[in-house]
N, C-alpha and C positions, 0 to 999 in steps of 0.2 A: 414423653414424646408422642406428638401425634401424629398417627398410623395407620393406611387405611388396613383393612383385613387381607391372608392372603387370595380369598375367592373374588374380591372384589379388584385387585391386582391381576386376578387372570381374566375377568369377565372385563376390564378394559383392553389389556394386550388384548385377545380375542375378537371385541368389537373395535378397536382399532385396525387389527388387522382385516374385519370383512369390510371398515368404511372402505379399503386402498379398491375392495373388486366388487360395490355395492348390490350389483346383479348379480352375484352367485348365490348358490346354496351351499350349505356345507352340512356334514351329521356333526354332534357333538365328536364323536372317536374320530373323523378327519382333521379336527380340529386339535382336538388334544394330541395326535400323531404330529402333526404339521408344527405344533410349539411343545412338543415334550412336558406335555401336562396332564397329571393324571384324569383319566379318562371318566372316573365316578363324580372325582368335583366338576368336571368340564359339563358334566349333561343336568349337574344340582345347578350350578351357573345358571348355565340354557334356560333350564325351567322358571328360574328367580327372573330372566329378564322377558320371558315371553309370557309372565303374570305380570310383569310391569309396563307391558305395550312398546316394549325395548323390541325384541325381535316377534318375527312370525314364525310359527312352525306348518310345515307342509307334508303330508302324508305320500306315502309312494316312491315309486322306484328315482323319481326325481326330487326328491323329499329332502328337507333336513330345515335348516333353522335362515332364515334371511331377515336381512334389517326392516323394520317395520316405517322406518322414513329413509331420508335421505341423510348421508352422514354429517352435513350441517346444518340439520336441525336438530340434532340429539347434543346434548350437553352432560360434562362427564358427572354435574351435579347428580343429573337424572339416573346416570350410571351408578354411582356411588350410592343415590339415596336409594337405589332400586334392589341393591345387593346389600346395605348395612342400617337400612330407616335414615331418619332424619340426621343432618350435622346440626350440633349441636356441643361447642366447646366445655359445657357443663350441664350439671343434670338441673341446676338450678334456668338455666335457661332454656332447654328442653319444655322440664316440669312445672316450672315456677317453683316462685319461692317457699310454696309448700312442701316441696321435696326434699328442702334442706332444714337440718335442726339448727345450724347456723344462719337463717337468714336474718333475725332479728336484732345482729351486728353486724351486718356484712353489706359493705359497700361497694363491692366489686361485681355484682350481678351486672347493672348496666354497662357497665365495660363490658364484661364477658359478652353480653349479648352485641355490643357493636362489632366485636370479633369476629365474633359467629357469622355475622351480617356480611363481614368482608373478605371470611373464608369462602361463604355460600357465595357470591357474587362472584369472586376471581373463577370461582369450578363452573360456574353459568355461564364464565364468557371464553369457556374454552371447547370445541366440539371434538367429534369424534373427528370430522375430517380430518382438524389441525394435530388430532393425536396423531393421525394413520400417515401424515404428510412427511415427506423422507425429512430426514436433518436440518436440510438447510431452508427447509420450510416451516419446521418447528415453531412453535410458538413463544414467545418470549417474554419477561415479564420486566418492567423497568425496575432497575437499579437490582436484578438479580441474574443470576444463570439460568442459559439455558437448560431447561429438558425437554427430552425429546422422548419419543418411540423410534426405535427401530425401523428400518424404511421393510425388507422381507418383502416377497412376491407371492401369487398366487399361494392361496396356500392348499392346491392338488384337490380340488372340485369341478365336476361336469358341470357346463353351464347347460343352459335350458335349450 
């Protein structure tokens, strides 16, 4: 089954929920209060996405973490690779076929990698906005179900 991790599961809910209020701040512990998640992974998150040019951090009494663009220009590719490395359906299309002692029979590498090609592109044409956007804005893929995020307000930050 492919799965993303669970840090990478809260650092989208997360930046999904500050795309809904893109001019707040929040600390990592408001965040983690606000979506009952623990509060050590919530600020390992933080740190992983404000080394990936995903958020800003800001010092002081009006301090905490804000989005570093706008929430449709960030993609949840950017999210995902930012939190887990590259996608990558196999290590042979990762690594190449030097990484596999099967390559020298194995004719599903190109497949693999057009896969990879059409997971990485559906994740690139989905933004934070359309995560953060209530239900019935959600995004939708043909010929499958919906998913969505949760719509959730404010999530209990001082604005500037």
């Amino acid at each position: 089954m492919l799965r993303i991790n669970r840090e990478t599961d809260y650092g989208v809910l997360i930046l999904s929920a500050m795309a809904r209020v893109p001019e707040q701040r929040a600390s990592s512990a408001q965040l983690a209060y606000a979506h009952g998640l623990p509060q050590p992974i919530v600020s390992k998150v933080m740190k992983q996405l404000v080394h990936a040019g995903l958020l800003c951090s800001f010092r002081g009494t009006k301090g905490g973490y804000g989005l570093s663009r706008t929430p449709d220009q960030v993609n949840i590719l950017e999210v995902i690779e930012a939190l887990e490395g590259p996608i990558a359906i196999t290590d042979c299309v990762e690594n190449g076929t030097q990484s596999c002692a099967h390559a020298y029979d194995c004719n599903a590498g190109a497949a693999w990698s057009r896969i990879s090609d059409v997971v990485r592109t559906a994740l690139q044409g989905v933004t934070l906005e359309q995560m953060g956007a209530p239900q019935e804005q959600s995004v939708t893929f043909h010929n499958q179900r919906s998913d969505s995020v949760g719509t959730g307000a404010n999530y209990g930050v001082a604005e500037e």
